[in-house]
C-alpha positions in Angstrom: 53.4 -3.4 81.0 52.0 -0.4 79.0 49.4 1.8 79.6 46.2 2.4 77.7 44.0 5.1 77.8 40.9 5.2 75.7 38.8 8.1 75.1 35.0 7.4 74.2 32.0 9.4 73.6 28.9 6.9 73.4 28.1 3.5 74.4 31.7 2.4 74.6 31.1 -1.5 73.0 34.9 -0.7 71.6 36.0 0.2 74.7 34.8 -2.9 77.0 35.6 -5.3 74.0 39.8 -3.6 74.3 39.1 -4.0 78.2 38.2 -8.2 77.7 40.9 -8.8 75.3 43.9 -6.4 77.4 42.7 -8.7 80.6 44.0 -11.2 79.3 47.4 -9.8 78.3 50.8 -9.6 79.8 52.1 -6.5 77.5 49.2 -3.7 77.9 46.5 -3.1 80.6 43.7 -0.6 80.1 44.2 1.8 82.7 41.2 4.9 82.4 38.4 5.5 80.2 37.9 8.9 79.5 35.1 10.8 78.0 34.0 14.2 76.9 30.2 12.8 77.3 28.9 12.7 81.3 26.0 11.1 80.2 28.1 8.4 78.0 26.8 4.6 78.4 31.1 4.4 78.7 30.9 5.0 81.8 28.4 2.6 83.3 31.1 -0.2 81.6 34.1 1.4 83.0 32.5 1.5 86.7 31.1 -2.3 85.5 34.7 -3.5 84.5 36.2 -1.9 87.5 38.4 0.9 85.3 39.2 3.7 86.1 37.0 7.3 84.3 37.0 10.6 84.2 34.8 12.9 83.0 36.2 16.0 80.9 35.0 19.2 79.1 36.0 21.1 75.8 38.4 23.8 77.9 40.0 21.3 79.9 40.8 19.1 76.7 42.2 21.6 74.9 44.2 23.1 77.9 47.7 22.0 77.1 48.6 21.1 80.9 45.1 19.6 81.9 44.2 16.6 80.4 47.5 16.8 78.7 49.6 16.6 82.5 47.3 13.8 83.4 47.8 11.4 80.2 52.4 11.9 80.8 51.4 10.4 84.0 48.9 7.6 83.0 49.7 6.7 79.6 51.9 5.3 77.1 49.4 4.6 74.4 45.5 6.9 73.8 43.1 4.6 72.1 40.4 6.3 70.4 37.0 4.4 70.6 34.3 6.3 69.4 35.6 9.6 70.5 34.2 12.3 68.3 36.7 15.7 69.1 39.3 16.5 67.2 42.7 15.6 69.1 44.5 19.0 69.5 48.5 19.1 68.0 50.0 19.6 71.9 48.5 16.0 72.4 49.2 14.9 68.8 52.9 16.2 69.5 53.5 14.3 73.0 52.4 11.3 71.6 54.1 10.6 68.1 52.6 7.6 66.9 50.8 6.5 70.0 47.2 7.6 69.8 45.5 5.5 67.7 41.9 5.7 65.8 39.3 3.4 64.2 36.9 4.4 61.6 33.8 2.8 60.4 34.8 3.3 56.9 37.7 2.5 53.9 39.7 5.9 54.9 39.6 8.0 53.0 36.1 7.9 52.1 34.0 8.7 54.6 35.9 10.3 57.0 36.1 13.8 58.4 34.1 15.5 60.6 30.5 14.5 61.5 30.9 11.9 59.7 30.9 8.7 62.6 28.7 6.4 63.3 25.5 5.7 61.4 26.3 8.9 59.5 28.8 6.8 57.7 26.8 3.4 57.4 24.2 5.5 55.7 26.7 7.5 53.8 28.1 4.0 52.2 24.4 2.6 51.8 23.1 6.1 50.0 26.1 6.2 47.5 25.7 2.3 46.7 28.9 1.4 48.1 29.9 -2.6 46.9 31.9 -3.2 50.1 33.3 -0.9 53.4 35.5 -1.5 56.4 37.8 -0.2 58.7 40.1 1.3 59.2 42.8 1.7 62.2 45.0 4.8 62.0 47.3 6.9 63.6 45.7 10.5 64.5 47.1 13.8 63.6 45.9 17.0 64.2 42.8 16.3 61.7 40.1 14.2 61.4 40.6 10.7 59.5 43.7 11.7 58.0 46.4 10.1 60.2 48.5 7.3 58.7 46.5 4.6 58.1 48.0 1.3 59.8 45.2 -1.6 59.1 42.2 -1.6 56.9 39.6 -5.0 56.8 36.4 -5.2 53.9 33.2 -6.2 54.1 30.4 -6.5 50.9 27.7 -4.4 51.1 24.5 -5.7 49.6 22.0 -3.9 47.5 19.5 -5.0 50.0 21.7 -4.2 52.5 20.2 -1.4 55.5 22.7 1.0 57.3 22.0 -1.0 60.5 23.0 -3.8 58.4 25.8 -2.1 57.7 26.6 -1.5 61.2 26.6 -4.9 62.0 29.1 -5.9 59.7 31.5 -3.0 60.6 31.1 -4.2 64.5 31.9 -7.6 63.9 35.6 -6.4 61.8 35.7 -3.7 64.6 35.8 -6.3 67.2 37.6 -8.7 65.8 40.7 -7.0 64.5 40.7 -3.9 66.3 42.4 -5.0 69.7 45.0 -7.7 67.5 46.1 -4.5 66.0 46.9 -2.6 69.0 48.2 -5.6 70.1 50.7 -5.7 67.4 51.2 -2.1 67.2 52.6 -2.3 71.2 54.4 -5.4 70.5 56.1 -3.9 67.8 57.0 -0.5 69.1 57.2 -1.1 72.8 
């Protein structure tokens, strides 16, 4: 059985909808939630779904034996969910493939830093965008620019509002996001 970790920053909807899905598996079980955020909604679902969190700070992240020592130990796969730091290369380097990221966006528009969130729904709707996505990718050591391993569309309307937007981009998120890593761990082992 292999290990997930996920790392969140916010509400963690991403994280409890990996936690539902992994329940029911016999390949992967979500083992921590972590988070850089002590005031994160995340954590009120992890101590809800009965996982395991830890709260973290900037030097202990980039520390390469703190958080580093901890994930060897409880990890095979990291599962970004909403996580907004950049992941630094000692992490990107013990875990070659393995940490994996989805954006609310068709990478690579839309992607680098700050832009998460509604910053990219309104991004899409202020630029007139005919469709977005998703997209699921590997992480490197910068933001948005790992290899991208699944991307799924949706239209975007002219009448269309970035909450509107946002609702669309949670649905695909929810839907496809734990098949993925799913398939990814199936694949890869």
């Amino acid at each position: 059985m292999k290990r997930i970790v996920i790392f969140a920053s916010g509400s963690g909807t991403n994280a409890e909808n990996l936690s539902h899905f992994f329940q029911q598996s016999d390949i992967a079980v979500i083992t921590h939630i972590l988070t850089n955020n002590k005031d994160a909604k995340v954590l009120e679902r992890s101590e809800r779904l009965g996982i395991s969190s830890l709260v973290f700070g900037k030097s202990d992240f980039l520390d390469e034996e703190k958080i580093l020592k901890f994930l060897k130990k409880e990890a095979d796969y990291i599962i970004l969910a909403g996580f907004l730091w950049r992941i630094p290369a000692h992490m990107v380097a013990a875990f070659p493939d393995r940490i994996i990221n989805i954006h609310p966006a068709l990478l690579p528009k839309y992607g680098g830093k700050g832009m998460y969130g509604m910053n990219v729904h309104q991004a899409v709707i202020n630029n007139k965008e005919q469709e977005t996505g998703i997209t699921i990718h590997y992480v490197n050591e910068n933001y948005d620019e790992g290899a991208i391993i699944f991307q799924a569309k949706t239209n975007v309307s002219p009448n269309d509002t970035a909450q509107d937007v946002a609702k669309n981009i949670h649905k695909l998120e929810y839907e496809y996001f734990p098949k993925v890593i799913e398939s990814i761990i199936k694949l890869n082992g």
